[in-house]
N, C-alpha and C positions, 0 to 999 in steps of 0.2 A: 437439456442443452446437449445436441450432438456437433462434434466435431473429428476432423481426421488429426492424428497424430501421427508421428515418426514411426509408430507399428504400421501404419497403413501406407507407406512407401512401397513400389513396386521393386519386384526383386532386384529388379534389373536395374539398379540406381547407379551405378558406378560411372563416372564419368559423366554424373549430369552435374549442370550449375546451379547451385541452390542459392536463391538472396535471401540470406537468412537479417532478420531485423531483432535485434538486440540493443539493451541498455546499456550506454557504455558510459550514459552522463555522472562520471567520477569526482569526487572531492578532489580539487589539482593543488598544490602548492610548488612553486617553483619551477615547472614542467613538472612535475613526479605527480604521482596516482597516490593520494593519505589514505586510501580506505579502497581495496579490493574487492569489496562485498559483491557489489554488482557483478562485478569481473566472474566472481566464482561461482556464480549463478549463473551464467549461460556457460558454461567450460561444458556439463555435460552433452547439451547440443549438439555443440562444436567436433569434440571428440567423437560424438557416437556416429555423426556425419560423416565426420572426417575419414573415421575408421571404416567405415563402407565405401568408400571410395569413389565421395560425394565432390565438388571442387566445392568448397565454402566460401559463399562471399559474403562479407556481414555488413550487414545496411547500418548504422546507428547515427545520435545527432549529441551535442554537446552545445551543453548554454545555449545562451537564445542570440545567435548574430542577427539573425531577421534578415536572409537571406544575402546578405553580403560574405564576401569572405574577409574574416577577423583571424589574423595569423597564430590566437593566442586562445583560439579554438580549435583547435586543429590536431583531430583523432591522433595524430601521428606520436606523439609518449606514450599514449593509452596501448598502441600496438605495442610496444616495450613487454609493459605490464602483463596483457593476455596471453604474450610469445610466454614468459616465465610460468603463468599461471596451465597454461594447456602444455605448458612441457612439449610443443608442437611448433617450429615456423612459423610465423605470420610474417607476410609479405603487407604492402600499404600502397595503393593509389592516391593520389595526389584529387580524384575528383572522383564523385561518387556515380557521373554518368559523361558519356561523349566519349570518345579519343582516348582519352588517361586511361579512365577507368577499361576500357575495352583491349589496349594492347596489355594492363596488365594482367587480366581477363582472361588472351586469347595465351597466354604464356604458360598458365597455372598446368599442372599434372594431378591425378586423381589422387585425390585426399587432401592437395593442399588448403591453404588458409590464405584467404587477403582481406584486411581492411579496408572499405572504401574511407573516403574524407567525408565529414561532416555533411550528413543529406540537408540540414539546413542553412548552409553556404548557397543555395538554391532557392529562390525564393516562392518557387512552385510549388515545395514540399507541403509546408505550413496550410497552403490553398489549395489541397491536395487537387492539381493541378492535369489533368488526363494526359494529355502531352509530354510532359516527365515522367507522368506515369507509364508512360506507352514507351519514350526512351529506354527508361528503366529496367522494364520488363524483358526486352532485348537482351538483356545480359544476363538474363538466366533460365533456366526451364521448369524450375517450380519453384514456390516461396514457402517461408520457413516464419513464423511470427515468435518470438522466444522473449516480445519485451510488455509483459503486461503492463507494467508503471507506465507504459505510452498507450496504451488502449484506450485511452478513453478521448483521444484526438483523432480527428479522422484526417490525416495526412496521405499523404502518398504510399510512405515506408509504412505506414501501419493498418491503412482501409484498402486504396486503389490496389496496389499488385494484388492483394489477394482474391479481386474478380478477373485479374491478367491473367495469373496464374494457375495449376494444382496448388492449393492451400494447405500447410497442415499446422498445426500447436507446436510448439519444441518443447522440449521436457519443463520447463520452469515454468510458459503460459498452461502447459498440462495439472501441472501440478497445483498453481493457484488455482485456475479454474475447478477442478477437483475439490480443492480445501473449500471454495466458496460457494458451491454446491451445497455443502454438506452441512455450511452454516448457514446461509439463509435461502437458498433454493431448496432443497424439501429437506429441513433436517430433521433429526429426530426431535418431539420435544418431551419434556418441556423446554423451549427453547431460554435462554435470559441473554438480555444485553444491558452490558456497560457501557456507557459512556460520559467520559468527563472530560478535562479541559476548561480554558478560561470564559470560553463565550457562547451563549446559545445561537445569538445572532448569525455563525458561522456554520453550524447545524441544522438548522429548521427543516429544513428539507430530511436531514437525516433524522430529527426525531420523529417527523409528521410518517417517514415509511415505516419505523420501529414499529412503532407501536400499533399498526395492524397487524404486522407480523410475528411477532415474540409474545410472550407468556407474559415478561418481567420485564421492565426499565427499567433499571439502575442509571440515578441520573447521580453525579457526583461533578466537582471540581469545583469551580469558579461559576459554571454553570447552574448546580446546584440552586448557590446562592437567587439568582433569578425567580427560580421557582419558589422557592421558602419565601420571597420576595412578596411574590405573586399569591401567594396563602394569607398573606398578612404576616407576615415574619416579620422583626427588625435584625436584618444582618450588619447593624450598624455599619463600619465603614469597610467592610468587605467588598471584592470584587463583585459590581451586578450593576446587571443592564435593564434597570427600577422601566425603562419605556419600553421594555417586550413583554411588561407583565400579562396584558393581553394575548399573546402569542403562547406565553407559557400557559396559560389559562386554557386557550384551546387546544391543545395538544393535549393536557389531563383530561378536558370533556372528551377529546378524540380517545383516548384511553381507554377511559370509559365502557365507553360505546364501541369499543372492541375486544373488553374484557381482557387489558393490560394491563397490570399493576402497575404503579408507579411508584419508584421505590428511593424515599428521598433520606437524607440524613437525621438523625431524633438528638444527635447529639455532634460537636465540632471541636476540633481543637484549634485557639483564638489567640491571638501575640498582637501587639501596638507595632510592632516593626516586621519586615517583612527580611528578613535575614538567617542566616543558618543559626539554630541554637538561642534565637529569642527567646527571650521567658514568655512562658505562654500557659495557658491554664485550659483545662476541658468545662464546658459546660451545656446543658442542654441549648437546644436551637433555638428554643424561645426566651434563651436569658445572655443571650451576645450583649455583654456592655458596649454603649454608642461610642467610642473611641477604640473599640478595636475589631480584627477581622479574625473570617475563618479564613484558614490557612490549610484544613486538614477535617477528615473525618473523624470521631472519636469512635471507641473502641463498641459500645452501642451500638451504632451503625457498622461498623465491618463484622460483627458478630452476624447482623442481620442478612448483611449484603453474603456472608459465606453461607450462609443458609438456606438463600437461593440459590446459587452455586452447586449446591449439595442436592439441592431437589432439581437442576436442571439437568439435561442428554447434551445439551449444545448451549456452549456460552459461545457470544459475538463482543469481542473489546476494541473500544476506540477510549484512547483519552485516560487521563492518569483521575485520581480519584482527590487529589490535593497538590500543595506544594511540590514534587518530588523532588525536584532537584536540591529541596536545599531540610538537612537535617534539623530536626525531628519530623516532619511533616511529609514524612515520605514513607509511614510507619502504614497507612491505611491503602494503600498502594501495592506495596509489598506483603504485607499481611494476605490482600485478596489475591493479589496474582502467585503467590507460591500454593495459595488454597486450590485454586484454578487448577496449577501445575501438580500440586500431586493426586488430585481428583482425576487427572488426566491421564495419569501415569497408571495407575492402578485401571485405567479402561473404563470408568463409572462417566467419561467426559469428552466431547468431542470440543476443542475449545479452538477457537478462531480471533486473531487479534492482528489491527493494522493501524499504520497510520504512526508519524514520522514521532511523536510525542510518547504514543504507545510502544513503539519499539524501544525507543531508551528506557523509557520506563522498566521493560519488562527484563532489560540487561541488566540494569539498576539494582532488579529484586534479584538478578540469578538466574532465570527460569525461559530466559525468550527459546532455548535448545528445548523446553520440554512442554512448552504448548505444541496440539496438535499442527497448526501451523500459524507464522508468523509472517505477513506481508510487508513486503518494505518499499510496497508500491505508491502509498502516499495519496496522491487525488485518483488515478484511480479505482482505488480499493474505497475510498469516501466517496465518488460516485457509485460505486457496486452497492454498496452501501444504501444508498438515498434511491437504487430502487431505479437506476438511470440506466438506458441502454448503452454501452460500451462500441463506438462504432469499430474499434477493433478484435472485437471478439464476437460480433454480428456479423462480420466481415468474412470469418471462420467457419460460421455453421453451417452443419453439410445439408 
């Protein structure tokens, strides 16, 4: 995978206009920005652009209005937030292409900052549209991609400018892409992945690429269940999806036949009620009483599961490995990701983890700071995932 990054800018950048495309879709309450995560992830970009005496303009999109304009999407608090977080000015246009957008455009001085308004108030964006795309590109001389979580749509702001354009990565699309590289583009192995969660059905595609590619599946969660299912298991009234047993079925033949382990649970920990601090007892997989569920791996299997861990170069995690959210059943979760995390730490571990479930999760255990890295891209990190090409990072290659 080659692509240009912000080292590869010409010296002579000063004064050009960058349409830099960035995630700016925030948790809102009230007008206000509840969670700055996103925010603080492209600040490097911003800054390092800025500081060269680049004019930045940032492309980004908010909820889904589906091309109308909804006043109660509308970038303009989000500017608040980023002015505070870049410690830098941001200015805001009222529209992201025409008129608006152009006098506040022709106004900016090098280094400044301006947010455009919601590129999906247009309903060209979504249909990545050549015509807007071709507006669009007018209002700047090279483009700037910095929002991986949107790669995996081929819109306007995230495919078209970048064949309008000089294309380059901004530090955050540099960075994922780097980290996921390393995890399932050529990593070291032996490779292992986790993955858990409630439902296979939502997966398929992600298991069916695993397991030509890794060493080890670690299949855990609710998902689990399915499989054990599919063995002839009785998970009594646990979470499982009894009509994929077939699916589960071929996906172990697939295994197989590509010299995958598949690494399921030997033991569960099971409760009648599904609440924090249930009474709940440990018992092998093959003695679940028929009035109750697994909730949770037992310590059997996270014994097993660190032990691949131990023998791998590169772990890949999607997916929590039981209950987590709700105590005791968040023991076999925490247990393998702080194993992960100090496997990591000590350099024996390349570890790679995404996906909106996995992320709490891994704040949960303490440790999301000390996995190698953590995506909070969401679907498209689970297409990267399943082995799909990303039309905006296809968009990208040189």
């Amino acid at each position: 995978m080659s692509f240009k990054t912000l080292d590869d800018l010409p010296a002579d950048v000063s004064g050009k206009r960058a349409l830099v495309r960035v995630d700016l879709n925030v948790p809102m309450a009230d007008g206000v920005v509840t969670d700055r995560t996103r925010i603080r992830r492209v600040v490097p970009t911003i800054a390092e652009l800025s500081g060269k005496g680049v004019k930045v303009i940032l492309l980004a999109h908010f909820g889904r209005p589906k091309g109308k304009v909804v006043p109660e999407m509308s970038l303009r608090p989000v500017a608040q937030a980023l002015e505070e977080e870049l410690d830098h000015r941001v200015d805001f246009a009222a529209d992201c292409v025409g008129d608006e957008a152009k006098k506040e455009i022709d106004e900016m001085a090098d280094g400044d900052v301006v947010l455009l308004e919601n590129t999906r108030f247009h309903a060209g964006e979504e249909k990545n549209d050549p015509e807007l795309a071709k507006a669009m590109a007018e209002l700047g001389d090279i483009y700037v991609n910095d929002a991986f979580s949107a790669a995996h749509r081929a819109h306007v702001t995230t495919e078209a400018l970048a064949h309008l354009l000089p294309a380059y990565a901004g530090r955050t699309m540099q960075a994922e892409l780097e980290a996921l590289e390393k995890g399932l583009g050529s990593p070291q192995k032996p490779v292992v992945a986790i993955v858990g969660g409630a439902k296979v059905s939502t997966k398929i595609d992600l298991l069916q690429n695993l397991v030509e590619k890794v060493d080890a599946l670690v299949i855990g969660g609710g998902m689990a269940n399915t499989f054990l299912a599919a063995k002839g298991v009785d998970v009594g009234k646990s979470l499982c999806e009894h009509d994929l047993a077939d699916t589960a079925n071929a996906i172990m033949t697939a295994a197989v036949a590509a010299g995958c382990a598949i690494v399921l649970p030997d033991d569960a920990v099971v409760a009648k009620e599904f609440k924090a601090h249930a009474e709940n007892e440990t018992v092998d997989v093959n003695a679940v009483p028929s009035d109750a569920m697994i909730l949770d791996v037992g310590p059997i299997s996270v014994a097993k599961i660190n032990g691949w861990i131990d023998q791998a170069a590169t772990l890949v995690w999607n997916g929590p490995l039981g209950a987590f959210e709700i105590a005791p059943f968040d023991t076999a979760t925490v247990s393998a990701a702080r194993f992960a995390a100090a496997e990591t730490s000590v350099g024996n571990l390349v570890s790679v983890a995404g996906g909106g479930d996995t992320v709490a999760a891994l704040n949960h255990a303490g440790v999301a700071d000390k996995f190698t890295y953590v995506s909070t891209a969401g679907g498209a990190f689970l297409e990267w995932m399943e082995g799909k090409v990303l039309p905006g990072v296809a968009a990208l290659e040189a």
